[in-house]
N, C-alpha and C positions, 0 to 999 in steps of 0.2 A: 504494500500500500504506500503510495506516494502523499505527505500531506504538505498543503502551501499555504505560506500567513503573505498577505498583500501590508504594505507598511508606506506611509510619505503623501497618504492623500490630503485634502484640505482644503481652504477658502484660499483663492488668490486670483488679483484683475486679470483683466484682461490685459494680452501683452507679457506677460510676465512667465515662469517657469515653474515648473517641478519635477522632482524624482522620485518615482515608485519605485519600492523595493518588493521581493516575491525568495521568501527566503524558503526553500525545500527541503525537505527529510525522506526519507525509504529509497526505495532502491531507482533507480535512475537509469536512462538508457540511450546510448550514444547516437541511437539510428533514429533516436527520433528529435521533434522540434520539441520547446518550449514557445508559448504566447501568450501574448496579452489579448482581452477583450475589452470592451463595453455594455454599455444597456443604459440608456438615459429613460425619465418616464415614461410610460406607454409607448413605448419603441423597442422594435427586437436589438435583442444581444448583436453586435456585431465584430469582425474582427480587427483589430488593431497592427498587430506585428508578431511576428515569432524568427529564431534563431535554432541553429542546429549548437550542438554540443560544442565544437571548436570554436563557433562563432565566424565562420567563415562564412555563413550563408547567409542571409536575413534577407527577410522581405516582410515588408508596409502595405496595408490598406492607400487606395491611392490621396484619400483626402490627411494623410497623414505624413505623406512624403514631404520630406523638408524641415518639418518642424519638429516629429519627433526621433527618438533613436533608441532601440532596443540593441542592450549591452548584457553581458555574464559575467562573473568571477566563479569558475569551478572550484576552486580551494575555499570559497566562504558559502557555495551550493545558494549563490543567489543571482537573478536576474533582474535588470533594472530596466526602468521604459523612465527614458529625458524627456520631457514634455515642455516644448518652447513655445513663443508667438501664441501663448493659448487665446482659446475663443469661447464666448459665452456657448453656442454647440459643442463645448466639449464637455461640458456639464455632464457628471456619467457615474455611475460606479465600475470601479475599474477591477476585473479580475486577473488574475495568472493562473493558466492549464500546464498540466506536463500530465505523459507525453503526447504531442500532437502530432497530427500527419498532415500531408499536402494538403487535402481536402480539408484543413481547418478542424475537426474532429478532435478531439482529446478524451482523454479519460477520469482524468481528478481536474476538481476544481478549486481555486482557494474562496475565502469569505468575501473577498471583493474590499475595496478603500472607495470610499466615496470622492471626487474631487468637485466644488464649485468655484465655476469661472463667472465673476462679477465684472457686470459692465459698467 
């Protein structure tokens, strides 16, 4: 069993920055991705970003390109999403999955960090 605590969400304007943390436990596995999502009210969950184990791979949701950046540290079994230029649409609770496939799919999920972006 894979478990994840989501950590760094919070009130901040518009314009401005944050770093979510997605710190992991149980067993882990190289072939697959980790990612981030969302879910704002009455709106479906949707995908964000994910990376492969080495962090050689990454790919973004296209309305996220540019602004944000999913990053890893294997030695402290955590993954972080930079979130820049934020926008009141970014308003969301933000989760982290392991493991994930292409097709966006995962298997665990964490509690999710809430983040509000103020205009």
């Amino acid at each position: 069993q894979v478990q994840l605590v989501e950590s760094g969400g919070g009130l901040v304007q518009a314009g401005g920055s944050l770093r979510l943390s997605c710190a992991a436990s149980g067993r882990t596995f190289s072939s697959n991705y980790m990612g981030w999502f969302r879910q704002a009210p009455g709106k479906e969950r949707e995908f964000v970003a994910r990376i492969n184990w080495s962090g050689s791979s990454r790919y973004y949701a296209d309305s996220m390109k540019g602004r944000f950046t999913i990053s890893r540290d294997n030695a402290k079994n955590t993954v972080y999403l930079q979130m820049s230029s934020l926008k009141p649409e970014d308003t969301a609770v933000y989760y982290c999955a392991a493991p994930c496939y292409s097709d966006n799919s995962c298997d665990y999920w964490g509690q999710g960090t809430q983040v509000i972006v103020s205009s």
